[in-house]
C-alpha positions as CSV (number, residue, x, y, z in Angstrom):
1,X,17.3,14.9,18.4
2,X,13.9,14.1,17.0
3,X,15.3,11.0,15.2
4,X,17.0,9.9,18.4
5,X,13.3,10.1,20.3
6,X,11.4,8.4,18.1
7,X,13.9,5.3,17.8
8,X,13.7,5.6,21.5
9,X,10.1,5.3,21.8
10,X,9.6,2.6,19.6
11,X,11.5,0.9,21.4
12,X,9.8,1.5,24.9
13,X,6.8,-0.1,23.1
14,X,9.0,-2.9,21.9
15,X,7.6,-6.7,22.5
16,X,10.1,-9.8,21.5
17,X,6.9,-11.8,21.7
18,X,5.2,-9.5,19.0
19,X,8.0,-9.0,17.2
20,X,8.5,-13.2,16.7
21,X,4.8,-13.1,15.4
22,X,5.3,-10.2,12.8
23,X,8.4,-12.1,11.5
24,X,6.2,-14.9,10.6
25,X,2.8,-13.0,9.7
26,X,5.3,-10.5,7.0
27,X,7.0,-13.7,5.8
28,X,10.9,-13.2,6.7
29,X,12.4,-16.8,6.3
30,X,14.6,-16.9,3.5
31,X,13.3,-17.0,-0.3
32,X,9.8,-15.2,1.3
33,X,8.7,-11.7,0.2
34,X,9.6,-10.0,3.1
35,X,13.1,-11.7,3.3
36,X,15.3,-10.1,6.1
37,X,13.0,-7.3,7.2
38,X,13.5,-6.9,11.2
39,X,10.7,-6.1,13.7
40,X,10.9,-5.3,17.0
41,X,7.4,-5.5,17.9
42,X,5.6,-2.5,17.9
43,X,2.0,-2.0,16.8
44,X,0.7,0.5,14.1
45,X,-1.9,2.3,16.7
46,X,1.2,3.0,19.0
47,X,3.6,3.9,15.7
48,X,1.2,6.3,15.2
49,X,1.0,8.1,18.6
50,X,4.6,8.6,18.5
51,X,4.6,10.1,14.7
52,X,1.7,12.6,15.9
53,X,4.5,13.8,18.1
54,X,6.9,14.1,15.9
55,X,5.5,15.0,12.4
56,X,7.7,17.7,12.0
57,X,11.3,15.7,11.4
58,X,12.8,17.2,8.8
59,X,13.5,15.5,5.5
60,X,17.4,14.2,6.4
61,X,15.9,12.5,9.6
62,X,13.0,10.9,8.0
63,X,15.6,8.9,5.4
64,X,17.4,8.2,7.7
65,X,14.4,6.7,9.5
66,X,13.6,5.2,6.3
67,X,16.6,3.7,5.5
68,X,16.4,1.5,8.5
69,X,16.4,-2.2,8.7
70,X,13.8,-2.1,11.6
71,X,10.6,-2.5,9.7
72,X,8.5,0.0,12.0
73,X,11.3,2.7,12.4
74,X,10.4,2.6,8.2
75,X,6.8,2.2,8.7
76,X,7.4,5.5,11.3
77,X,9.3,7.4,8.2
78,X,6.0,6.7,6.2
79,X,3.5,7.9,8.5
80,X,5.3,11.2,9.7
81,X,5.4,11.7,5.4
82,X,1.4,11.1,4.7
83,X,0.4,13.7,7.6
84,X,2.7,16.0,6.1
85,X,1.4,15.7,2.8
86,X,-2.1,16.0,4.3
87,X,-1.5,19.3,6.3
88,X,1.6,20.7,3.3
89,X,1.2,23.0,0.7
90,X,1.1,22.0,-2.9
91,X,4.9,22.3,-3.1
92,X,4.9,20.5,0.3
93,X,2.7,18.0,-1.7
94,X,5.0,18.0,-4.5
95,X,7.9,17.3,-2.8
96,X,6.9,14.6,-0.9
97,X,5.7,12.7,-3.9
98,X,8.9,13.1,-5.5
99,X,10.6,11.7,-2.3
100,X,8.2,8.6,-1.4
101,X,8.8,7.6,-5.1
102,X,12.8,8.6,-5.5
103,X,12.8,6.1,-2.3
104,X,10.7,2.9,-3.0
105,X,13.5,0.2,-2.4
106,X,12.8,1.1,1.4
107,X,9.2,0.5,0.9
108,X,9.5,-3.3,0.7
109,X,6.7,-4.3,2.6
110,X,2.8,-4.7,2.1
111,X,1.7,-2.4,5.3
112,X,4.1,-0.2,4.5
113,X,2.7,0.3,0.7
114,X,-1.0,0.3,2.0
115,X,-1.0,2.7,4.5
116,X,0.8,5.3,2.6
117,X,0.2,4.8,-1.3
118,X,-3.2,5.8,-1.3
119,X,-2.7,8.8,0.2
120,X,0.6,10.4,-1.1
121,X,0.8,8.8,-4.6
122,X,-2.8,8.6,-5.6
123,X,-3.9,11.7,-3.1
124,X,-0.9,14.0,-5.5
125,X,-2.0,12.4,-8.4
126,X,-5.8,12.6,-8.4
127,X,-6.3,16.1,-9.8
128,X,-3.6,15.9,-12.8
129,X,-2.3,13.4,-15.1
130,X,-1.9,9.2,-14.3
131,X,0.7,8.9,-16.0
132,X,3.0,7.6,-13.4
133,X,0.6,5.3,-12.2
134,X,0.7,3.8,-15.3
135,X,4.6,3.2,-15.2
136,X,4.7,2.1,-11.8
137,X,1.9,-0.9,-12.4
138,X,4.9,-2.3,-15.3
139,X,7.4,-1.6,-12.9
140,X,9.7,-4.6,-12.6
141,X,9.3,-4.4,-8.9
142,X,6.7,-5.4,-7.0
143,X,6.2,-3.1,-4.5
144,X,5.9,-0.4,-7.1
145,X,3.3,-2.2,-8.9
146,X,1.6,-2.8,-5.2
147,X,1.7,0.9,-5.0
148,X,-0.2,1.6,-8.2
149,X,-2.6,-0.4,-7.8
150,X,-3.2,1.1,-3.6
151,X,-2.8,4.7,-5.3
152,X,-6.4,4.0,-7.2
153,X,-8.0,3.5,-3.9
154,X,-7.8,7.4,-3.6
155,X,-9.7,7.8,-6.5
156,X,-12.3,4.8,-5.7
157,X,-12.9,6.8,-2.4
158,X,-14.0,9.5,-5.0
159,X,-16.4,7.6,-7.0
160,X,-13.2,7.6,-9.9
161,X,-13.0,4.3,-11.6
162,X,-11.4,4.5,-14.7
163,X,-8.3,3.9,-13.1
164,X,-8.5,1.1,-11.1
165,X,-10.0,-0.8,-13.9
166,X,-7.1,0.1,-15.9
167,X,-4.2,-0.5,-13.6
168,X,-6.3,-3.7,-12.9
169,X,-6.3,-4.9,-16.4
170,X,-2.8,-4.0,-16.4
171,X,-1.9,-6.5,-13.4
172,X,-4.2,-9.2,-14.7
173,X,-0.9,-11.2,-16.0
174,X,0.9,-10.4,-12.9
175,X,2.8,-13.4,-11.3
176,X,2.8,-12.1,-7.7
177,X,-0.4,-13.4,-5.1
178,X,0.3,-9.8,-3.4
179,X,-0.6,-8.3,-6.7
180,X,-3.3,-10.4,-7.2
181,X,-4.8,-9.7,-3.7
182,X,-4.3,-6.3,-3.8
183,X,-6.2,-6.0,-7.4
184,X,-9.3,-7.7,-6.1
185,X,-9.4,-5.6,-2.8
186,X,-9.5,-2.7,-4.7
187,X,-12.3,-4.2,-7.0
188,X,-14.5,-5.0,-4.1
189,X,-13.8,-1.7,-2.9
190,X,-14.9,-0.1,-6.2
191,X,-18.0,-2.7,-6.3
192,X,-19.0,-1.1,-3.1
193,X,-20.2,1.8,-4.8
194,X,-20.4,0.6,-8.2
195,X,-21.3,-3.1,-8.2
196,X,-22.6,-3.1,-12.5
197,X,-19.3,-1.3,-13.4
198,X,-17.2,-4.4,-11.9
199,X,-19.1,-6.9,-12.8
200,X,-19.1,-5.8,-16.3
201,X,-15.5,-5.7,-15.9
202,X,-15.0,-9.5,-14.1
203,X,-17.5,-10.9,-17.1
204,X,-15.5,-9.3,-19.9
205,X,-11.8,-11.1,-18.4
206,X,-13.4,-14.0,-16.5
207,X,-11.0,-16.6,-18.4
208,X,-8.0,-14.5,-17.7
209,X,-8.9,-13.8,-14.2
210,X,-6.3,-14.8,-11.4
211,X,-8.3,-17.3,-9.0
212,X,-7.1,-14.9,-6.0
213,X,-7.9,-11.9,-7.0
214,X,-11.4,-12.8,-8.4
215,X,-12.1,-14.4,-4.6
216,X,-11.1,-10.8,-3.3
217,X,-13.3,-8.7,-5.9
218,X,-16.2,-11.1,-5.3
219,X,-16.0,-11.4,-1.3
220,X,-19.1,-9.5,-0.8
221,X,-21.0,-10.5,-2.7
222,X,-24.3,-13.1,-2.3
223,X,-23.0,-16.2,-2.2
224,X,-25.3,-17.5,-5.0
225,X,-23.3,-14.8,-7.0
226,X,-20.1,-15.4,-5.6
227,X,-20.3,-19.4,-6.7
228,X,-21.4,-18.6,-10.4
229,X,-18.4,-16.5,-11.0
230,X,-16.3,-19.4,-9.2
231,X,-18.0,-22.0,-11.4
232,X,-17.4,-19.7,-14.7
């Protein structure tokens, strides 16, 4: 019954004209990243009203949620899974680690990665080994590489910064602008608490630095600063 409810309310908060507008802002149209994902118009605030409702779905309903082809029935999967992880146990923990990451193909979007990465992937591995993190950034799909790079944000929260310059290295090469952006957000996030660190870490791979992902890492800074690592 709870599966049944929460497909219902979405749809209550439904909008065709918001829906139109998300097709377009997650780029749908054919040979795009987000190539046949459906929305029906729903925004994340009221996604996540209905999930506090039902955080409890068991783990049958919530792939079954998941495997939808509405993007914010998936996006609802995700959510009710990060606030069980944050209220769980460690094997509650445990287990929903194993089952973001068993079920990745159904986390094919940007949102979808970046509201829920940080917190399951990098909040289960922050206090053991990296080692996943590490396969999932040479993955040869790129919303598992998306994912390892979000997962470091975790740590960044927690003045840790090994591995985001690391993973960052890592992605350097990567083809994808969503890699790109997402490796400079998480290097201006970083630079908020450690500027020296990253700038010692742009000036050592300035020639191999992707033009988008240096724009990202350097956004806050001066613009007198931001045009001399431009110009370099």
């Amino acid at each position: 019954m709870s599966l049944a409810r929460i497909k219902k309310k979405l749809r209550t908060h439904a909008s065709k004209e918001k829906a139109k507008i998300l097709q377009g802002f997650f780029k749908t149209a054919p040979g795009e990243y987000g190539y046949g994902d459906i929305f029906i118009g729903v925004t994340v605030p009221n996604i996540r009203k209905i999930v506090k409702e039902h955080k409890a779905v068991n783990f049958t309903d919530t792939l079954n949620l998941l495997k939808s082809p509405i993007h914010e029935e998936r996006l609802a999967a995700l959510l009710i899974l990060v606030s069980r992880f944050k209220e769980g146990s460690s094997e509650d923990k445990k287990r929903i680690y194993a089952f973001y990451l068993k079920n990745t193909k159904y986390i094919n979007n940007w949102d979808l990665v970046d509201l829920t990465a940080p917190h399951i992937v990098g909040g289960f591995l922050a206090n053991g080994s990296k080692k996943k993190l590490y396969e999932l950034a040479q993955s040869k799909y790129l919303w598992e590489r998306r994912i390892a790079i979000l997962a470091t944000f975790y740590f960044i929260r927690d003045n840790s910064f090994d591995d985001i310059l690391k993973i960052a290295k890592i992605l350097l090469s990567d083809k994808e602008d969503l890699i790109h952006k997402a490796t400079g957000w998480m290097l201006r996030e970083a630079a908020k608490r450690d500027k020296e660190l990253v700038c010692d870490f742009l000036s050592a791979h300035l020639k191999s630095f992707p033009r988008t992902a240096l724009r990202y890492a350097i956004e806050r800074f001066p613009e007198k600063e931001r045009k001399k690592y431009l110009v370099r």
